[in-house]
C-alpha positions as CSV (number, residue, x, y, z in Angstrom):
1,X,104.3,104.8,113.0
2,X,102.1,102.0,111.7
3,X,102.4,100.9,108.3
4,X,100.1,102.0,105.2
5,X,97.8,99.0,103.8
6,X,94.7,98.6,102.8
7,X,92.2,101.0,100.5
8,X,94.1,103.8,99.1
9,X,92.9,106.3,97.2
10,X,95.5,108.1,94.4
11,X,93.5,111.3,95.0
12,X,93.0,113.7,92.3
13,X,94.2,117.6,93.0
14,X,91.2,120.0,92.8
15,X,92.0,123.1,91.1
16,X,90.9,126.9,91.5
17,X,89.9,128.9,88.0
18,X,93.6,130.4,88.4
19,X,94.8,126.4,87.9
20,X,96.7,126.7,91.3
21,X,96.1,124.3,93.7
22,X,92.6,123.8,95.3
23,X,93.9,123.1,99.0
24,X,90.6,123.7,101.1
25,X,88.8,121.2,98.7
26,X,91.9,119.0,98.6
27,X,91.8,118.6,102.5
28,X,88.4,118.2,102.4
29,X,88.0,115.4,99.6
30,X,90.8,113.6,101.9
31,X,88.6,114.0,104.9
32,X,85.9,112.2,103.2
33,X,87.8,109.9,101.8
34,X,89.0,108.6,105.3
35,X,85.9,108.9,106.5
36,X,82.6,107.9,104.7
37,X,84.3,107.0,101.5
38,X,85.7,104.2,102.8
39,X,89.5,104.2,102.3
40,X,92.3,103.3,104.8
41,X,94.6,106.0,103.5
42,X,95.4,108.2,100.8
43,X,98.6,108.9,98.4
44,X,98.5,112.2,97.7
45,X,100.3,114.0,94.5
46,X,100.8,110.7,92.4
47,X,100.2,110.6,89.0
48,X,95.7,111.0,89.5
49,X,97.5,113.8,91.3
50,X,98.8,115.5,88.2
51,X,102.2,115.8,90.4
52,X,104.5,116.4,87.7
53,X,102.1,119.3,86.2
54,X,103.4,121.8,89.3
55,X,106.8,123.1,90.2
56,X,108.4,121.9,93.8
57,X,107.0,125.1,95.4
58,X,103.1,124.1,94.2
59,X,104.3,120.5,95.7
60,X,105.3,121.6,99.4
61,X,103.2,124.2,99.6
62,X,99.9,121.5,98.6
63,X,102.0,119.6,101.4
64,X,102.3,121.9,104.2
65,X,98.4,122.5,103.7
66,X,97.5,118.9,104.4
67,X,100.0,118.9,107.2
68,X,98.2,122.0,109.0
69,X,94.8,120.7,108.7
70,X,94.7,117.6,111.4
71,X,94.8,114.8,108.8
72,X,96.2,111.6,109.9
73,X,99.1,112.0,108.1
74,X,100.0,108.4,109.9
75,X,97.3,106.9,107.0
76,X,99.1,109.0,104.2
77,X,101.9,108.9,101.8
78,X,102.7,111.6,99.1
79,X,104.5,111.0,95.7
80,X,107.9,112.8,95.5
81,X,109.3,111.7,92.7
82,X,110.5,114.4,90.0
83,X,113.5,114.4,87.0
84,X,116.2,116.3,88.5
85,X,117.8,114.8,91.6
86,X,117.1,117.9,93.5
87,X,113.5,118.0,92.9
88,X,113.0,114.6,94.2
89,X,115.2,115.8,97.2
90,X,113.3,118.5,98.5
91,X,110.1,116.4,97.9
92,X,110.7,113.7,99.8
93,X,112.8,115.6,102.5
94,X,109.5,117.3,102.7
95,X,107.5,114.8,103.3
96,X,109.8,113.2,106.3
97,X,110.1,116.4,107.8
98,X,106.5,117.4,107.6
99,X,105.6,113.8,109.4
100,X,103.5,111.8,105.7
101,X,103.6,108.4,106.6
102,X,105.9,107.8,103.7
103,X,107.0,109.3,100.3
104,X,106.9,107.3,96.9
105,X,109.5,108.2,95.1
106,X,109.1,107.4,90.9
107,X,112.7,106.3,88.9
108,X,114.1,109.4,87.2
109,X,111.9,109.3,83.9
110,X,113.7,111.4,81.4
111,X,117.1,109.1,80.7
112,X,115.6,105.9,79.7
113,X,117.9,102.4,79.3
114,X,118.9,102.9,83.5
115,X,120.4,99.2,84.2
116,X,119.9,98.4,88.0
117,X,122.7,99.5,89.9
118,X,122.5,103.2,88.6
119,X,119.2,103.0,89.4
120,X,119.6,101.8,93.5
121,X,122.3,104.2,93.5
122,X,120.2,107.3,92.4
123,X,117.4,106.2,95.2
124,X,120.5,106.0,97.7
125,X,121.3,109.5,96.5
126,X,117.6,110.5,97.4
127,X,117.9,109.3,100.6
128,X,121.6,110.2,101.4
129,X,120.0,114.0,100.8
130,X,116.5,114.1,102.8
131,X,118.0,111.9,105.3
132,X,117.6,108.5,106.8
133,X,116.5,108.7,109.9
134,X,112.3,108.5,109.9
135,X,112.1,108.2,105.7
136,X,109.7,105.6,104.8
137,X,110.1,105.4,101.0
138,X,107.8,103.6,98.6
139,X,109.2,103.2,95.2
140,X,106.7,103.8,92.5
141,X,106.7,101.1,89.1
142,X,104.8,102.7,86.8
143,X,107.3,101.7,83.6
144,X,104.0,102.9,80.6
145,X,104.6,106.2,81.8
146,X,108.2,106.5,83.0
147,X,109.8,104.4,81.1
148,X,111.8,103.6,83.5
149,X,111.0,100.2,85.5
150,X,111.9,99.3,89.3
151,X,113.7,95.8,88.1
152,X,113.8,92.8,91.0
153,X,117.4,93.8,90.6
154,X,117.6,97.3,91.8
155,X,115.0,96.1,94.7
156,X,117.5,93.9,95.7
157,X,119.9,95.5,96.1
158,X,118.0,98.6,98.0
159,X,116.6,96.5,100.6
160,X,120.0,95.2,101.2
161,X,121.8,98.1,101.5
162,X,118.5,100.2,103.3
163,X,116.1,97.7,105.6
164,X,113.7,99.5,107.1
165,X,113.9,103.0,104.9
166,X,112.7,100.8,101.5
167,X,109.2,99.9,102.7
168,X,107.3,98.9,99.8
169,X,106.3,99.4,96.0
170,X,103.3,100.7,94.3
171,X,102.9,99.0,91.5
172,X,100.8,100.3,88.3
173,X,102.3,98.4,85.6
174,X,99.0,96.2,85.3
175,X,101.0,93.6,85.8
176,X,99.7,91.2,88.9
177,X,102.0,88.5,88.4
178,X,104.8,91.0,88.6
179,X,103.0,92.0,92.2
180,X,102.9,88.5,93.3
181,X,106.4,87.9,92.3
182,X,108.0,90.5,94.4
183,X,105.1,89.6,97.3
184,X,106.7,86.2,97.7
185,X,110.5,87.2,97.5
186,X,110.7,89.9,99.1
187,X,109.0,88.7,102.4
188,X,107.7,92.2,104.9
189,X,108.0,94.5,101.6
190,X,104.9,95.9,101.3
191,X,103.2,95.6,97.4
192,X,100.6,97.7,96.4
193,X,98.8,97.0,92.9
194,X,97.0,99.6,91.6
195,X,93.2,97.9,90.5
196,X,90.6,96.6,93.0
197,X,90.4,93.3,91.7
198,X,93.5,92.5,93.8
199,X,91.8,93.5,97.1
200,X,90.3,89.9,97.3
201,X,94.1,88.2,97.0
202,X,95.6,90.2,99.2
203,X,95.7,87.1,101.7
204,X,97.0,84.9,99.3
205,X,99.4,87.0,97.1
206,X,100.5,88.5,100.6
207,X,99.5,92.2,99.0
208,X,99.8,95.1,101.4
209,X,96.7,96.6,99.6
210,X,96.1,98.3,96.6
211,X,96.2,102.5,95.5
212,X,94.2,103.3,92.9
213,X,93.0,106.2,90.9
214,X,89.7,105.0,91.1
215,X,89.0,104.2,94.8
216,X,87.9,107.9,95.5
217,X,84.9,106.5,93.4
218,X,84.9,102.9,94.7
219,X,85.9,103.5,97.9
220,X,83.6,101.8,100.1
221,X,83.2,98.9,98.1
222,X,86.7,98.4,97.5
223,X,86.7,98.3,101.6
224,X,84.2,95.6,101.7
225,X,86.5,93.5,99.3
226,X,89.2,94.0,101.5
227,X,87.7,93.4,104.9
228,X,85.9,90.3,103.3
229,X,88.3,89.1,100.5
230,X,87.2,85.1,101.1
231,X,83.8,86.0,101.4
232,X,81.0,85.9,98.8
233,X,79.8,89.7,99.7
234,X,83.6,90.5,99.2
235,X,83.6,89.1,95.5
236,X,80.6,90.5,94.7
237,X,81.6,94.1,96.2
238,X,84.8,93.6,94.2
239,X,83.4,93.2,90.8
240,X,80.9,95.9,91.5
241,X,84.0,98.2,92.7
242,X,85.6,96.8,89.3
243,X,82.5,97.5,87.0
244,X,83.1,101.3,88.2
245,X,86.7,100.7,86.9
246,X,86.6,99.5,83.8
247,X,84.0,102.6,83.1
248,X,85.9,105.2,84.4
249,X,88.9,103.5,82.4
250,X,87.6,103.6,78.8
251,X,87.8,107.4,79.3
252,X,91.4,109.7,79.9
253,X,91.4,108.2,83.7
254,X,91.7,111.4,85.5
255,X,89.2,113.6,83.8
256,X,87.2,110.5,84.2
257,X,87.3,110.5,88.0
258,X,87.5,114.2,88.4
259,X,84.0,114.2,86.5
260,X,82.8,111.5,88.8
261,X,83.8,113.3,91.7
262,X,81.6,116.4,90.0
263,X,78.5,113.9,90.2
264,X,78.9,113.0,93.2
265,X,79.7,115.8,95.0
266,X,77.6,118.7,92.6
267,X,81.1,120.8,92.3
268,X,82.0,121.7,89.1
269,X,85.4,123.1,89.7
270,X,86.5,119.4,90.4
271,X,86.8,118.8,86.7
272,X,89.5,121.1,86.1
273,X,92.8,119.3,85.1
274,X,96.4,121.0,84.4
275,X,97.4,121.2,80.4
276,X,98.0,119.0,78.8
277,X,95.5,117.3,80.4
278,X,92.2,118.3,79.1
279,X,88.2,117.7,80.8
280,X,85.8,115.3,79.0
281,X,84.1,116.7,76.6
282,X,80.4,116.7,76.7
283,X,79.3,114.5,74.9
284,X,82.2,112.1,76.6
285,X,80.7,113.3,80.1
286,X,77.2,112.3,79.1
287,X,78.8,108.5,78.1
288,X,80.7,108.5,81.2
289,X,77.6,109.1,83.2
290,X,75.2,106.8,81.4
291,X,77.3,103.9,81.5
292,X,77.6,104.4,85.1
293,X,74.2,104.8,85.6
294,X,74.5,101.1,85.0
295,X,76.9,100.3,87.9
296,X,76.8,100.8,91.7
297,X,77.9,104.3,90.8
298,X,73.9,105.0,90.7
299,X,73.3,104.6,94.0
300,X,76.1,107.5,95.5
301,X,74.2,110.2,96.5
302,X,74.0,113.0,94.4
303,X,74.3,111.0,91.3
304,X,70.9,110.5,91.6
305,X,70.3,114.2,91.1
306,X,71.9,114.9,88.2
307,X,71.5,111.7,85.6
């Protein structure tokens, strides 16, 4: 199976009035997204996900849904990662046996002050469990919510003792010289940042793409970047998918995109989030949508509808 690179959206999780699982829009919000919105592939159940909002059952179930509906699952990866060991087990056992191109698997997040080795050995666990043989694991460095970070250490060491099961990192620290760092030592590990503005380094830095919240908005500019990084249409489709960014990010992010996706797509249910997580309020939305009246957000049909 090919590897993931490229455009990926983090998609959101659409959500019925009941707050279970929206899995007809869900499959159908991928659809698009490998299609006309303009992405390569698609992590599905990461943190714009809300993952760690449903039990295991929510999880497989969401899983088995997007399995059974003729996706590509070759151009998608879903996030397994949970606190207890046999959460994360199930998850990404899942995932393999279902046929996702790979499962990104977060640190355990509750027990903070994890030094390196305790660390590669609780990802050896995970895989020990679900089993080797076809597991494609990304690991998932996203320290401002864990609190737990993937150190260079513990990567070390898990490349080491797994080539070809470790296949890359997502990394959403912010933190691009932390991407480039582990781009240039650890040669064929593929390292994903999580903004758009990395799309036109990806040559350079030696970036495998990026996943981003905010790709099921940017999408098919975000694709232009990357198809075009040393070009000037490339830059300029870069800042424009990075103007939607920064908008979408001076709001909570995923009631930001969810209410996005509402615009776009004139379906209200997509702003429903999972406690504690709460929708913009409407005064917030009304911001939201002015300022990106303002970006290249205008032009996505049908915004133009409902400004």
């Amino acid at each position: 199976m090919k590897r993931l690179h490229g455009v990926i959206a983090a998609t959101p999780t659409p959500l019925n009035a009941d707050m279970s699982i929206d899995a007809e829009r869900l499959i159908g919000h991928c659809r698009w997204l490998l299609g006309d919105g303009g992405c390569d592939g698609i992590n599905l159940l990461g943190t714009t996900g809300e993952a760690t909002s449903f039990s295991v059952e929510q999880r497989i179930a969401a899983m088995r849904a997007v399995a059974a509906s003729g996706l590509p699952l070759d151009r998608m990866m879903v996030g397994t990662g949970a606190s207890a060991l046999s959460d994360a087990v199930a998850l990404t056992s899942a995932a393999r046996e279902l046929g996702f191109n790979g499962a990104l698997l977060l640190p355990p997040f509750y027990y903070k002050g994890i030094d390196a080795e305790s660390l590669a050995d609780y990802v050896g666990e995970v895989i020990g469990w679900a089993g080797q043989s076809g597991l494609k694991l990304y690991l998932y460095h996203i320290p401002q919510n864990t609190g737990v970070p993937y150190p260079t250490e513990a990567l070390a060491k898990l490349l080491e003792r797994y080539p070809g099961t470790i296949a890359g990192l997502k990394d959403s620290s912010g933190d691009l010289a932390f991407s480039r760092a582990l781009a240039e030592k650890f040669l064929g590990f593929d390292v994903f940042p999580s903004s758009e503005g990395s799309l036109t380094e990806w040559k350079s830095s030696g970036f495998a793409g990026c996943i981003s919240a905010t790709t099921n908005i940017t999408g098919r500019l975000s694709q232009i970047a990357w198809s075009e990084p040393e070009s000037q249409r490339g830059r300029e489709a870069a800042a424009a998918a990075m103007a939607i960014r920064t908008v979408l990010g001076s709001f909570p992010l995923m009631a930001s995109v969810k209410a996005a996706l509402t615009a776009m797509t004139d379906e209200p249910g997509w702003e429903r989030l999972m406690p504690p997580l709460r929708v913009l309020s409407p005064d917030e939305r009304q911001q939201l949508l002015d300022r990106l009246e303002a970006t290249e957000f205008a032009n996505f049909e049908p915004f133009a509808d409902v400004r």
